[in-house]
C-alpha positions in Angstrom: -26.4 -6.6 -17.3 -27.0 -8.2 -13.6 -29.4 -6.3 -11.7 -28.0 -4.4 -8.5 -24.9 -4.3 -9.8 -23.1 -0.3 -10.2 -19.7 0.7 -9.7 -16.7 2.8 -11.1 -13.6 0.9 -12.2 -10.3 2.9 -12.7 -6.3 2.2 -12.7 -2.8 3.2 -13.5 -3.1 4.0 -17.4 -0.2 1.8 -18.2 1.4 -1.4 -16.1 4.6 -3.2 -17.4 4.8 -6.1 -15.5 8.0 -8.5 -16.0 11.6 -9.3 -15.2 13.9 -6.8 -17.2 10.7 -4.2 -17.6 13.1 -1.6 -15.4 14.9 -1.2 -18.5 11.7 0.6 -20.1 11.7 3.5 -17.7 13.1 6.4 -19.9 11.6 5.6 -22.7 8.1 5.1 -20.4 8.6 8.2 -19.0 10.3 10.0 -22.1 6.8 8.9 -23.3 5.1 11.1 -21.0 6.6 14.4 -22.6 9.1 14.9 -19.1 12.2 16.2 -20.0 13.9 16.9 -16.1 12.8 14.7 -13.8 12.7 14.5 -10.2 13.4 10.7 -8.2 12.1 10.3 -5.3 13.9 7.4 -3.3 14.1 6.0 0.1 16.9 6.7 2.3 19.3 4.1 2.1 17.5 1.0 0.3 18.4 1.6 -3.5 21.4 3.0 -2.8 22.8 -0.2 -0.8 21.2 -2.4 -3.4 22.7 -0.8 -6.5 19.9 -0.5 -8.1 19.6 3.6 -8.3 22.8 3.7 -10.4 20.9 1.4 -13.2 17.8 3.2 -12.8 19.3 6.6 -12.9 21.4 5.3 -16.3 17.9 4.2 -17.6 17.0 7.9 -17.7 20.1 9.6 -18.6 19.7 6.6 -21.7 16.5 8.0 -22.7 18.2 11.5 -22.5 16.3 12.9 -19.7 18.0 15.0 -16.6 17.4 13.9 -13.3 17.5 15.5 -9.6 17.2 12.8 -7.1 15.7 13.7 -3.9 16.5 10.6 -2.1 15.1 11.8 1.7 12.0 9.8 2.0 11.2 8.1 5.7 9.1 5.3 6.5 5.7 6.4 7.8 6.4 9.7 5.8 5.4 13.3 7.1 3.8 16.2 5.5 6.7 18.3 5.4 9.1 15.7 3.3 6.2 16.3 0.9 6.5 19.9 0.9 10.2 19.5 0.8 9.8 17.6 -2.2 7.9 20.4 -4.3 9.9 22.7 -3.2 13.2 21.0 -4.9 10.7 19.8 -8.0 10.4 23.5 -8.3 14.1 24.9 -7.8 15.3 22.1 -10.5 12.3 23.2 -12.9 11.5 19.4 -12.7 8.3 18.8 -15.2 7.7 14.9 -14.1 8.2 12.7 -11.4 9.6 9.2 -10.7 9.2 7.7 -7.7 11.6 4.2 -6.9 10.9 2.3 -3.5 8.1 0.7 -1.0 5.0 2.4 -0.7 6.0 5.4 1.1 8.6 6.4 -1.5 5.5 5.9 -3.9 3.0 7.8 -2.0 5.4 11.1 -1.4 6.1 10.8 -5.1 2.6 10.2 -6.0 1.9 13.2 -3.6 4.2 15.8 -4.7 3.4 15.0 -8.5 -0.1 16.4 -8.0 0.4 18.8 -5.3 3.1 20.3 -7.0 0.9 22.5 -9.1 -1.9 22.8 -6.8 -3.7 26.0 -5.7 -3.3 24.6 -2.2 -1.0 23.7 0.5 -0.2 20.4 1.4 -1.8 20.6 4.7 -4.9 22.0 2.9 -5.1 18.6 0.9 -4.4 16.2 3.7 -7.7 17.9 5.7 -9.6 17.1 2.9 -10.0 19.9 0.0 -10.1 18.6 -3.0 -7.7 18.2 -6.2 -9.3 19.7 -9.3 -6.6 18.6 -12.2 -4.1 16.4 -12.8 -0.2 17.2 -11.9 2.9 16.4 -13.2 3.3 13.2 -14.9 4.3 10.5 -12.5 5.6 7.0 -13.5 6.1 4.6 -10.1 8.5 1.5 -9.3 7.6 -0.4 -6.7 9.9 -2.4 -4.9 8.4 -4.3 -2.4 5.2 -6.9 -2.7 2.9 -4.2 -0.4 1.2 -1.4 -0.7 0.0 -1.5 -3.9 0.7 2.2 -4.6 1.6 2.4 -8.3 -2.2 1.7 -8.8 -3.9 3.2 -5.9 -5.0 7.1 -6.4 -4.2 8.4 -3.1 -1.2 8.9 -1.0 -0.8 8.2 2.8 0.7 10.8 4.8 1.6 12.0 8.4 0.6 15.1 10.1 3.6 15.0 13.3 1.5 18.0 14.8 -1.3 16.1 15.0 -0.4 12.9 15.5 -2.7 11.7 12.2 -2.1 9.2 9.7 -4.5 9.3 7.0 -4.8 9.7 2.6 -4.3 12.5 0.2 -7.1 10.7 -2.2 -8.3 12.0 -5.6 -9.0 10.0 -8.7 -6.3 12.5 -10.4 -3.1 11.1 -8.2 -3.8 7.5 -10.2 0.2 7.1 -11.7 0.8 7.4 -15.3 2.4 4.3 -15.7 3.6 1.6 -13.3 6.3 -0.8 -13.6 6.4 -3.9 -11.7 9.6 -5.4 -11.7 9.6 -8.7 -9.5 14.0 -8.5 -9.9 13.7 -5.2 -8.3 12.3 -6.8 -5.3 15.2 -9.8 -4.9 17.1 -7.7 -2.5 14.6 -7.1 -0.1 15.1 -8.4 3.4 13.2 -11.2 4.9 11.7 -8.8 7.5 10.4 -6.5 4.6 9.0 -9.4 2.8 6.8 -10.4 5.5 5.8 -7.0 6.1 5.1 -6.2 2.9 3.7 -9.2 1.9 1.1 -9.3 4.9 -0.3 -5.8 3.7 -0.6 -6.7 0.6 -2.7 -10.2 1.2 -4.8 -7.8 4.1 -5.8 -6.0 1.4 -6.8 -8.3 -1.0 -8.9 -9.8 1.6 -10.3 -6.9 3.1 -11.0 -5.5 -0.4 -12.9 -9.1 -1.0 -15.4 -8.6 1.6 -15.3 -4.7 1.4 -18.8 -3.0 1.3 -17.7 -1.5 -2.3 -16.4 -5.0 -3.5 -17.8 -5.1 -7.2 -17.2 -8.5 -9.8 -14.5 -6.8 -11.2 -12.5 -6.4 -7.5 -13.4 -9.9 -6.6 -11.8 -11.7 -9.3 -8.5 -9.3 -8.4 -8.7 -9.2 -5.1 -9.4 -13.8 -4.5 -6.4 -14.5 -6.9 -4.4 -11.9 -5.3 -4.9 -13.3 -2.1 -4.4 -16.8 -3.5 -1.0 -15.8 -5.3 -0.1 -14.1 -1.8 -1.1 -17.4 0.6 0.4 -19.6 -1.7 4.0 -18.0 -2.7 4.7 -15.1 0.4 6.1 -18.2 2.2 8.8 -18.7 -0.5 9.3 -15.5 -1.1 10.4 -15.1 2.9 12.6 -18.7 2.5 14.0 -17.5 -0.3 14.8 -13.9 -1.8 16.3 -15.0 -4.9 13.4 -17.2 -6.1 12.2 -15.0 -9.0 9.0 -17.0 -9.0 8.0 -16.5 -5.7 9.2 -12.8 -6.2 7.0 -12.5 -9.3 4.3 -13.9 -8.0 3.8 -11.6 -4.9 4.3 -8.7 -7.1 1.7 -9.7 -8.7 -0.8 -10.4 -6.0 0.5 -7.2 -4.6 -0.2 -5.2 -7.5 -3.9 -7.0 -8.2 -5.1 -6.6 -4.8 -3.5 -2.6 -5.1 -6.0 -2.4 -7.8 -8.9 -4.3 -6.3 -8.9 -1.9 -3.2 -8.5 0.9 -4.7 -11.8 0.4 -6.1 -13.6 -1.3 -3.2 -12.2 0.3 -0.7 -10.6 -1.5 2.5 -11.8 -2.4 6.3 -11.2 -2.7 9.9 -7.9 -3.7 10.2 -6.6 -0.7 8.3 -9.3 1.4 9.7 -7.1 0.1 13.0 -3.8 0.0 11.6 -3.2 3.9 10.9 -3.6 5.2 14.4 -1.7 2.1 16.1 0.8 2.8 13.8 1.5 6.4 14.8 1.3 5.1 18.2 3.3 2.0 18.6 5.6 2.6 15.9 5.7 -0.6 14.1 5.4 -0.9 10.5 2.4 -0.7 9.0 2.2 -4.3 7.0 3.4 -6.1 11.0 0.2 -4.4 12.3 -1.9 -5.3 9.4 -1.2 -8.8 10.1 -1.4 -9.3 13.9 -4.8 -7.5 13.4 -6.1 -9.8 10.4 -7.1 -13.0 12.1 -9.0 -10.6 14.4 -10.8 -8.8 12.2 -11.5 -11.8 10.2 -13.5 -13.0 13.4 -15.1 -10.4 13.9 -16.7 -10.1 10.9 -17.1 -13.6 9.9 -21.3 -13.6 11.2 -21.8 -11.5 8.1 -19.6 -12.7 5.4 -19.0 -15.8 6.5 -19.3 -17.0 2.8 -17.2 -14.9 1.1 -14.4 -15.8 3.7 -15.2 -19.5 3.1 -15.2 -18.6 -1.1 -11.2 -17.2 -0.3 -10.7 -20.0 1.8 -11.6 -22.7 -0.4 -9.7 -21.3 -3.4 -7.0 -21.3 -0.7 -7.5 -24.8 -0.3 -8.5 -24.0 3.2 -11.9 -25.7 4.7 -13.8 -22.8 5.9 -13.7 -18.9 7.0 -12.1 -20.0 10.2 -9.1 -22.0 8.9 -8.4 -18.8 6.9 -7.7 -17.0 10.1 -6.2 -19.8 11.6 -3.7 -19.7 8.5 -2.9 -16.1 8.9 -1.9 -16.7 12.6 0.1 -20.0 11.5 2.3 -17.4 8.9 2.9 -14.8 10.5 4.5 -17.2 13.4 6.3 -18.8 10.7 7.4 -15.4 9.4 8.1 -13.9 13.2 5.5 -11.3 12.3 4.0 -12.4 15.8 7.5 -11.7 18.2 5.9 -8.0 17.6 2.7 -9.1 19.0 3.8 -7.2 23.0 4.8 -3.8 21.4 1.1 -3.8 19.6 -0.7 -3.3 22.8 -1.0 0.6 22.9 -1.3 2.2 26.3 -4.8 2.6 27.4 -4.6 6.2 27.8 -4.3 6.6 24.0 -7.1 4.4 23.3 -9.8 6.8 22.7 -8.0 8.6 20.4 -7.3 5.4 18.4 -10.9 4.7 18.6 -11.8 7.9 17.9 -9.6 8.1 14.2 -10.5 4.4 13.4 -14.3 5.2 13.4 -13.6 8.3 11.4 -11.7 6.4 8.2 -13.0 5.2 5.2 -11.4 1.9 5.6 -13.8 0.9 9.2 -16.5 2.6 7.2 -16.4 0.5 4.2 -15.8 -2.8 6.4 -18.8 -5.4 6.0 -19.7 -5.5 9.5 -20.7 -1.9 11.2 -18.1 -1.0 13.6 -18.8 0.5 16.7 -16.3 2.2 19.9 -17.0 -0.8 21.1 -16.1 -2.7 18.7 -12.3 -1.1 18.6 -12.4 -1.5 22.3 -12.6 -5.4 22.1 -10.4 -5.8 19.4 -7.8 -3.8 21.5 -8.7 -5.5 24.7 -7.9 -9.1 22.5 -4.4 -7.7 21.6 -3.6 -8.4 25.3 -4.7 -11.7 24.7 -2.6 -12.7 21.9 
């Protein structure tokens, strides 16, 4: 054993990763011992797809009863949550399936655990602590993104606060995930890019992370590599399976690499700009990359220049300098003027970035004003 070297590893129990692995749902989730099962959904995006039709089929198949719930937002609240359980518990649901981008995954993730919780939802999301599992909970991703089916925590909004942070608790890790790059070929170019940026911020924050371990490296560079390399495809072209596969799968190793080593500035940043600007969450993630990458670079200059190089990049600066040149290419930056917050609500947006775990575990110490130059820079962009 290397000396110096301790951490905890964990993940989703189970990944199916393929083309075609959607058609293992019910008998993934039969395998779980549910027998009613509630599925969560967006809105509107599997229904305009035609996907929820096959997936719902994929269950009644496996002869399991389902009650969708098919009401989850982007940039989801507490009460949808709580809206959730309460239907789980009306249907006498005993498992949950969640279908969609990372916020269909986290409220499904969320209610799963909550659901037979001691507690209130809002008594979670201020920080008591789960103390057992919940209902068994198999997720579908369908974006490149977040990275949810293997992250153990659920990110939630509190409207009466105006806060955007995690649920988090080692037992809200899914069941079983499956990643189906065919489920993603409907996805707009717009969602790509967005998508795609959070995931390769998090495989690059997670890289350079204070909690990065060997493990979380090796995920989190080749993730970022997969991402760099294919993300430009995938946004050209949204039938290319390839490139579809690939980001999946960059999306789903860097998922697992943070959730282990924990993230940094930019998503320290990126919760409390989102609840006041509005954008989506991967957009912000992205403008703010290139400038957290330079901010840091005087103490991890080498491990940028180690994900550069396997980028085929020349040093820790090109790698921002690349970041910048995509998300031009992918119009990510025509969002740049409606990321410059007022300044009146800059010292709240300081005040929750230096509160996360995502600034705390960044490599370089960040200060107010630190947060305060970086938001200063925005009107520089």
């Amino acid at each position: 054993m290397t000396a110096g070297i301790d951490f905890c590893f964990s993940t989703t129990n189970r990944i199916l990763f393929g083309p075609g692995t959607i058609r293992d749902l019910g008998k993934e989730t039969a395998g779980l011992g549910g027998k009613r099962i509630l599925l969560v959904t967006g809105k509107h995006a599997l229904c305009s797809s035609g996907h929820l039709t096959n997936i719902e089929s994929y269950l009644h198949n496996a002869g399991l009863a389902v009650s969708p719930f098919s009401e989850v937002p982007p940039e989801p609240p507490l009460s949808i949550v709580e809206r959730g359980i309460g239907i789980l518990r009306a249907e006498r649901c005993d498992a949950v399936v969640a279908v969609g981008g990372g916020s269909a995954l986290d409220v499904g993730k969320a209610i799963a655990a909550l659901a037979s919780a001691p507690g209130s939802v809002h008594e979670y999301f201020s920080g008591r602590e789960l103390e057992r599992k919940g209902y068994p909970f198999v997720a579908v991703p369908t974006t490149a993104g977040t990275g949810a089916e293997v992250t153990p925590n659920s990110v939630l909004t509190d409207e009466t606060q105006g806060l955007k942070t995690s649920i988090r608790s080692r037992y809200m890790l899914p069941d079983a995930a499956i990643v189906d790059p065919e489920l993603l070929l409907t996805a707009p170019p717009s969602v790509t890019a967005s998508s795609g940026m959070d995931a390769l911020c998090q495989a690059v924050e997670a890289f350079v992370s204070k909690g990065a371990n060997p493990l979380t490296d090796i995920l989190a560079k080749d993730a970022a590599v997969r991402l760099l390399k294919h993300l430009p495809n995938a946004f050209e072209n949204g039938s290319d399976i390839t490139a579809r596969a690939e980001t999946a799968l960059g999306s789903l190793m860097g998922g697992i690499a943070f959730a282990n080593a924990r993230l940094g500035l930019a998503h320290g940043m990126a919760h409390p700009l989102g609840i006041v600007t509005g954008l989506p969450h991967g957009v912000i993630c992205a403008l703010l990359l290139p400038l957290v990458i330079r901010f840091n670079i005087t103490v991890v200059e080498e491990k940028y220049a180690t994900l550069a190089h396997a980028c085929g990049l020349e040093d820790a600066s090109a790698l921002a300098d690349e970041i910048d040149r995509l998300n031009q290419a992918m119009h990510i930056s025509d969002n740049i003027p409606k990321l410059r917050p007022p300044i009146e609500t800059w010292q709240k947006i300081i005040a929750q970035t230096l509160a996360s775990g995502s600034a705390k575990s960044n490599p370089r110490p960040v200060y107010k004003a630190d947060v305060e130059s970086i938001l200063r820079s925005l009107s520089d962009l």
